[in-house]
N, C-alpha and C positions, 0 to 999 in steps of 0.2 A: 237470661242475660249472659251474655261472653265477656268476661276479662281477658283484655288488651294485656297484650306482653308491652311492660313499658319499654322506650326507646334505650339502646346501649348509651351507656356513657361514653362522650368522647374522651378518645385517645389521644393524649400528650403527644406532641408531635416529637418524633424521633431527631435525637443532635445534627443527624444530616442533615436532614429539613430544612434546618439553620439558614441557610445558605442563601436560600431564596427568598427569605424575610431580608437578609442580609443588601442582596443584587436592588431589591425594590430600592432601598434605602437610601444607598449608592444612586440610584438612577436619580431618587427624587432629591436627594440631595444635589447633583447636577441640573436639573432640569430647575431647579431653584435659582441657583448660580446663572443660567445664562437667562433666566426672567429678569432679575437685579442687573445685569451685567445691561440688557437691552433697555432697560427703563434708565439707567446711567447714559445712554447715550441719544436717548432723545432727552433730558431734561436741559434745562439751560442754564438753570442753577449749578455752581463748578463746587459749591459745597455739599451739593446734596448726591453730586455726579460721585465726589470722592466717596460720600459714605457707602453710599451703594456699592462701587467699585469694591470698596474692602466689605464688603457680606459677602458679596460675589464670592471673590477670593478665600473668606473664613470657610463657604461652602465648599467649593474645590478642597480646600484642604484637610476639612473634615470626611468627607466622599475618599479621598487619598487615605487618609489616615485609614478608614474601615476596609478600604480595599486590602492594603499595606498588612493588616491584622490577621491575613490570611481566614477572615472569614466570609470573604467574597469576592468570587474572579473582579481582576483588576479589568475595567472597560479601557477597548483601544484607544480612548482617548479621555485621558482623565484632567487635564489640563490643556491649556491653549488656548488656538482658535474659536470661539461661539459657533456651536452646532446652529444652522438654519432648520428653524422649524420644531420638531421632535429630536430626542436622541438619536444618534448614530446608529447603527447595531451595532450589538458587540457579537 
């Protein structure tokens, strides 16, 4: 019988690496925002249009804030207009 070299342990990822856990983050934090922001404006309800409105918004400025942290390129469009569709590219 052959003994198997067991598998390497994985490696910690290195603080650059960071970066890219970071951009997902940023992305999914926006692409939240403009779900909220799109369900705000089909609903008919102007109470539940507001709440949504401000998640939206709390997202946008959480996504800004991590950008801002210098732990993840800022996307060319971090506030404003409602992206159609997908995000942008950055």
């Amino acid at each position: 019988m052959v003994s198997r070299k067991p598998d390497p342990m994985p490696v910690p990822r290195a603080e650059g690496e960071r970066g890219g856990v970071d951009r997902r983050r940023v992305a999914l934090l926006l692409e939240t925002a403009e779900v909220l922001a799109e369900r705000a404006r089909r609903t008919d309800d102007a109470a539940q249009a507001q709440v949504l409105l401000r998640r939206a918004a709390q997202r946008r400025a959480q996504a800004q804030r991590l950008a801002a942290a210098g732990r993840a390129p800022e996307p060319r469009r971090l506030t404003g207009a409602a992206w159609p569709g997908r995000l942008a590219p950055s």
